[in-house]
C-alpha positions in Angstrom: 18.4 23.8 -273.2 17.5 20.7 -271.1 19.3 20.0 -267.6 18.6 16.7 -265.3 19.0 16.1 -262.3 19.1 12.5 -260.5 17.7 11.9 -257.6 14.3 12.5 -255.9 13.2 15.7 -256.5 13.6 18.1 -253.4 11.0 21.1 -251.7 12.3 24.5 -250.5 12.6 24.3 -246.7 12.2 27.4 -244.3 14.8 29.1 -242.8 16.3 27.9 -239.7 16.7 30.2 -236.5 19.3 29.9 -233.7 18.9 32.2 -231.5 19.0 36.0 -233.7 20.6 33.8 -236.8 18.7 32.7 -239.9 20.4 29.8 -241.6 19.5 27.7 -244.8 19.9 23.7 -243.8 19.9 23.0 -247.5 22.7 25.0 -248.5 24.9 21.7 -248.6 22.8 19.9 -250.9 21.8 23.2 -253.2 25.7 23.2 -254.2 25.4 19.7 -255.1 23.2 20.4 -257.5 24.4 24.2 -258.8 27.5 22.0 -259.6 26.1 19.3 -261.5 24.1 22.3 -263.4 27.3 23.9 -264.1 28.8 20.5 -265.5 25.9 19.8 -267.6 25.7 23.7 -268.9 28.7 25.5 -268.4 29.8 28.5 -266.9 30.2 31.0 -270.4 27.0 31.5 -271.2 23.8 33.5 -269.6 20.7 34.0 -270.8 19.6 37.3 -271.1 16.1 38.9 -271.0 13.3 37.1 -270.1 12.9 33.1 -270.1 10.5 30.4 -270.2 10.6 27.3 -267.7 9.2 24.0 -267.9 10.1 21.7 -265.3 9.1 17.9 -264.8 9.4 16.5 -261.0 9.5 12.9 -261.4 8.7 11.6 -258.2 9.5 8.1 -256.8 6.8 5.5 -256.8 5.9 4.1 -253.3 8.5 1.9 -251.3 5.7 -0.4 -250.0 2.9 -1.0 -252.9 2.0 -4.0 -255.3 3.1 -4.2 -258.5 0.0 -3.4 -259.7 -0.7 -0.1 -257.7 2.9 0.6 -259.1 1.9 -0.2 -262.7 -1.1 2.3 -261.9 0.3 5.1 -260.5 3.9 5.2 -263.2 3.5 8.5 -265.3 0.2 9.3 -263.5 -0.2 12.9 -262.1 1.8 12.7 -258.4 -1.2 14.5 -255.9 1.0 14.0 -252.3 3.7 16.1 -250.7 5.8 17.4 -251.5 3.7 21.0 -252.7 4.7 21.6 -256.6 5.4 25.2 -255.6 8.3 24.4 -252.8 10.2 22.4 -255.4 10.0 24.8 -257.7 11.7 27.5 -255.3 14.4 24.9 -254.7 14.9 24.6 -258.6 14.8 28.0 -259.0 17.5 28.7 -256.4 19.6 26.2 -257.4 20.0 27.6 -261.4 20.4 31.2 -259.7 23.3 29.9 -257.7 24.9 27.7 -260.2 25.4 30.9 -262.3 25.4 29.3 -265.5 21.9 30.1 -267.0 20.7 33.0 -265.8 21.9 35.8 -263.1 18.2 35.9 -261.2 15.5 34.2 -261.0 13.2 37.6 -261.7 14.4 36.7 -265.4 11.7 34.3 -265.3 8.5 34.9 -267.1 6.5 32.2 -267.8 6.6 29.0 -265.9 4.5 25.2 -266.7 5.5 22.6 -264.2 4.0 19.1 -263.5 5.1 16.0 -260.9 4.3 13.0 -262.5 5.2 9.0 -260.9 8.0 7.2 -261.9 10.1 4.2 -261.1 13.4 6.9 -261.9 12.8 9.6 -259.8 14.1 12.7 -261.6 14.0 16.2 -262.4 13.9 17.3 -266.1 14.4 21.3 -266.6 14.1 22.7 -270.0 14.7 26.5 -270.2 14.2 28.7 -273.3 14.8 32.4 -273.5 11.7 34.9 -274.5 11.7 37.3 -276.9 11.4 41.2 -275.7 8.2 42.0 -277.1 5.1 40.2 -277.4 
């Protein structure tokens, strides 16, 4: 199964305190994107078991560049913030909350992730369920 989602990709942030309380400022924008999972995959079907992720973080190409440093950089490796790992939590959370691939993200077994450059900033998920044994 293969989900996209538009837009720049997006890192995990801390929680938020006020005062005793622990908040998530992303929770807004997370349901954003649980939905357009949900449209894209439905809500009847879970994978069960163990699963296999591969995710692609296209991430936009600098504002203020040359073309030529553009031409350079598209669909090279992407080395700058955001940290691979934090968007990878976000993605994570976001397909556990949508509810429509799988129930937990412990389901998840094996993992390969890259952030490339691109003029379409993206993020391509493709998820694939694992057989029991080995």
């Amino acid at each position: 199964m293969k989900i996209i989602i538009p837009g720049k990709p997006i890192p995990k942030h801390r929680p938020r305190f006020a005062g005793n309380h622990a908040y998530n400022d992303q929770s807004q924008i997370m349901n954003h994107y649980a939905h357009l999972i949900r449209c894209q995959y439905g809500l009847a079907y879970q994978l069960p078991g163990p699963i296999e992720i591969s995710v692609l973080f296209f991430m936009p190409l600098p504002a203020k560049c040359s073309k030529k440093l553009k031409a350079k950089l598209f669909n090279q490796y992407h080395d700058k913030k955001p940290d691979i790992d934090n968007c990878l939590k976000f993605i994570f959370d976001v397909i556990s909350l949508s509810q429509a691939v799988y129930k937990d993200d412990r389901q998840i077994a094996s993992v390969t992730s890259k952030k490339l450059w691109s003029d379409n900033p993206r993020t391509e998920i493709e998820i694939y369920s694992l057989p029991e044994d080995i």
